[in-house]
Every structure is written in C-alpha cells, then in structure tokens.
C-alpha positions in Angstrom: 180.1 -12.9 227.5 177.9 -15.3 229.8 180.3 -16.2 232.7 178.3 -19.8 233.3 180.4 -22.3 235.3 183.7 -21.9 236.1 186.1 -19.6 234.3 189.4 -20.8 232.9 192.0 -19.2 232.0 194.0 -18.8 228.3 196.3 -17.8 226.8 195.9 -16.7 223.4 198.2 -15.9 221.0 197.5 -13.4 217.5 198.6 -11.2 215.3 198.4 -9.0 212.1 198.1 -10.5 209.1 201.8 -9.9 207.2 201.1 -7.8 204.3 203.6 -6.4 201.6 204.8 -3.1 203.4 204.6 -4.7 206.7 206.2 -8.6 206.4 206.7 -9.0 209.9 204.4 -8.5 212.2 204.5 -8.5 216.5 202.5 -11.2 218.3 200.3 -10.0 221.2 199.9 -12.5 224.2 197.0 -12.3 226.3 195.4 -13.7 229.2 191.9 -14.3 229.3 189.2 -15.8 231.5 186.3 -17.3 229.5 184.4 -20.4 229.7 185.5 -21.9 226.6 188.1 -21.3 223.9 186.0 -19.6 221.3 184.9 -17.1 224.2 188.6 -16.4 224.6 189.2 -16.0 221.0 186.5 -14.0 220.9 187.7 -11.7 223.8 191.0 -11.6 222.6 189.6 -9.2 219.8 187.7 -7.5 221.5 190.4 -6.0 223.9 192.9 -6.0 220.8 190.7 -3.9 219.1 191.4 -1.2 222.1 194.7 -1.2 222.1 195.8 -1.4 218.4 194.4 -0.7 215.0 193.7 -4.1 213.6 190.6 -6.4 213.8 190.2 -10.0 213.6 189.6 -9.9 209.4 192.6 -8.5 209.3 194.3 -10.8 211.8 194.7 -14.4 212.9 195.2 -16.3 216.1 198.4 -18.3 216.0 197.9 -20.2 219.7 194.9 -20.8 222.2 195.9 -23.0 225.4 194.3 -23.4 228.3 196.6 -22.5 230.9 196.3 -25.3 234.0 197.1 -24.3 237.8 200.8 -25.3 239.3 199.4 -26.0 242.7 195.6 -26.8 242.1 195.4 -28.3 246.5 196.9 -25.4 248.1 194.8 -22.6 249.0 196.2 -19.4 248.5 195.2 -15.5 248.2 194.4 -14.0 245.3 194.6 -10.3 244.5 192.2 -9.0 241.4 192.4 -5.8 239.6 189.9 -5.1 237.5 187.7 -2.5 235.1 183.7 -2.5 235.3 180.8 -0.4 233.5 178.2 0.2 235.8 174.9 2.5 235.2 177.0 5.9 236.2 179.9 5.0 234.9 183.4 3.0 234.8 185.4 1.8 237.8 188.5 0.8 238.8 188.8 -1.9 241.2 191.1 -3.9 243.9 189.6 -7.4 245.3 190.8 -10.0 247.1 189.7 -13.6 247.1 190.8 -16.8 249.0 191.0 -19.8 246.8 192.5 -23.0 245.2 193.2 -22.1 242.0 193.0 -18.6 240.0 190.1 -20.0 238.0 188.1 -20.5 240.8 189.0 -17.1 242.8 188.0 -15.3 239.0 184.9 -17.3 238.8 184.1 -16.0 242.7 184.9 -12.7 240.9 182.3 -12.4 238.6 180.0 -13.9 241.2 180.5 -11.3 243.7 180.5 -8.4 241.8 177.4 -9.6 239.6 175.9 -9.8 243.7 177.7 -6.8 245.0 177.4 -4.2 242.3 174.7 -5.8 239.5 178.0 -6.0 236.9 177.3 -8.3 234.5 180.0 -10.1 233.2 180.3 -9.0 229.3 180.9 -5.3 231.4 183.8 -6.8 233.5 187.4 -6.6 232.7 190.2 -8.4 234.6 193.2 -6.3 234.5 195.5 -8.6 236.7 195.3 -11.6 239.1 198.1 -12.8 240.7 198.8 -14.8 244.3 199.5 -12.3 247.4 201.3 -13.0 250.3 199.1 -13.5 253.6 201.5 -10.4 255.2 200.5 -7.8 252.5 196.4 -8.9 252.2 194.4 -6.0 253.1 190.7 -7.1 253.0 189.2 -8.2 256.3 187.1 -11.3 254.7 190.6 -12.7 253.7 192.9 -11.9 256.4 190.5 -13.4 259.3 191.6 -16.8 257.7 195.5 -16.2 258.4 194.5 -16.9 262.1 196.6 -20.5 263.0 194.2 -21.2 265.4 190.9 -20.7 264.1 188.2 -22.2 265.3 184.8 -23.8 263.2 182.2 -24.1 266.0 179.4 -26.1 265.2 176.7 -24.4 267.9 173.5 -26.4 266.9 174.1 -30.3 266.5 171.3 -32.4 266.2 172.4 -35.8 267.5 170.9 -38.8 265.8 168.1 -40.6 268.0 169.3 -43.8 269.5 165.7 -45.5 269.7 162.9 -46.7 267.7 161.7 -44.0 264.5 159.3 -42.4 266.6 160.3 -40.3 269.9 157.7 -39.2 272.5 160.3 -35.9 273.1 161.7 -32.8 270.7 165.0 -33.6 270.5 167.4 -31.0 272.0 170.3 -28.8 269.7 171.6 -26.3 272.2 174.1 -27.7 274.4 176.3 -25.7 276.8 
C-alpha cells in the first residue's frame, strides 16, 4: 500500500461465498484507511485472510463506503493503536495525535512513523483510532495544547518598509 495524500477511512463489508453445506454465511465489517476504495478492498483481504480461512476467490464484498467525519471543524485528540514490522521485528504501539478529523490524525500517522521509525506504510497496521478526552491524554506533544492560555509569539517580525523600494538601512526584526 502507498499511503499518498490523505487517508480516508471505510468501511467495508464481505463475506464467504454461500455454498451447499454452508448457506449462510457471517459478514465481517471492517475499518480501513486507504487512499482509495480499491486499496480498501484490497486490504480488507488481506487482514481477512489472517483471521479466517477464506480468500477473496472464494469471497465477495457486499458494501464499500467511505465513512465521512461528524464534526470535520472541531479539533480533537486522537488516540492510535497500532502493529508495525520494522527490520528486528514487530511492534505494538500507542500514539497520540491532535487533529480535525481521524483521516487527517491517520494520515499524520503514517507520516510520523515513516519519519520516526523508517515504517513504510504497506508494514503498518491500525488496530484502533478513536477520540480521547484531553483529561486522559498522556503524550507531552498533545497535552501542551490543553493550556487555555497559550500563547503563539511571533519573536522576529519584519515590518514592511514605509518608503520608496530601496532603503539606505537593514531593516531591524528583533524588538524588545
């Protein structure tokens, strides 16, 4: 999987083809982050393959919907577990990201740990992703936001020159 752009999310719907001895068959729902839907179709079989004995010849997708965010201008916390291959071996993993929407706090996902740990994305599994309260965040990159007065200083301004195009002086960006 190439994680280019931003992620979205599905959900995507299949199940075992009905044969004679077996009529009826469960559906398995699943959430998945890809960039388009045949990535998510495609993913969908790959982690169903994992967990139960069928494959996609002998299965079919019923549904594939893009899932779209309840609150899309609210920024809120996001808590991600996931599963990653690296060169030594696999990992477990708990991050937390500050975003709009899940899509975009997945997409910083892959991002980060492609930056942080050189995962690339077809080796990265999201487990769970879900919004966490600002009382039970744990990571310091998140939790120095919750301040209500945080401050934004801007320390070195350049003001715009008030003259003609050309000034005989540097212009000064350090004020006191």
């Amino acid at each position: 999987m190439k994680a280019k752009g931003t992620l979205k999310e599905y959900t995507v719907i299949g199940r075992k083809l009905p044969t004679e001895t077996e009529p009826v068959t469960p559906l398995y729902r699943m959430r998945i982050f890809a960039t388009d839907p045949v990535v998510a179709r495609s993913r969908f079989w790959y982690f169903l393959r994992q967990l139960r004995k069928f494959k996609k010849t002998t299965g079919e997708i019923v549904s594939c919907e893009e899932v779209k965010e309840k609150h899309p201008l609210k920024v809120k916390n996001f808590g991600v577990w996931l599963r990653y291959n690296s060169r030594s071996g696999t990992h477990n993993m708990y991050r937390e990201y500050r975003d709009m929407t899940t899509n975009g706090a997945i997409t910083q996902c892959y991002r980060d740990m492609g930056a942080r740990h050189r995962a690339r994305a077809h080796s990265i599994q999201i487990i769970r992703c879900e919004t966490v309260a600002a009382s039970k965040c744990r990571r310091p990159l998140v939790t120095q936001m919750h301040d209500s007065k945080i401050k934004f200083p801007l320390p070195n301004r350049v003001q715009k020159p008030t003259g003609g195009l050309v000034q005989a002086n540097r212009p000064t960006t350090y004020f006191c």
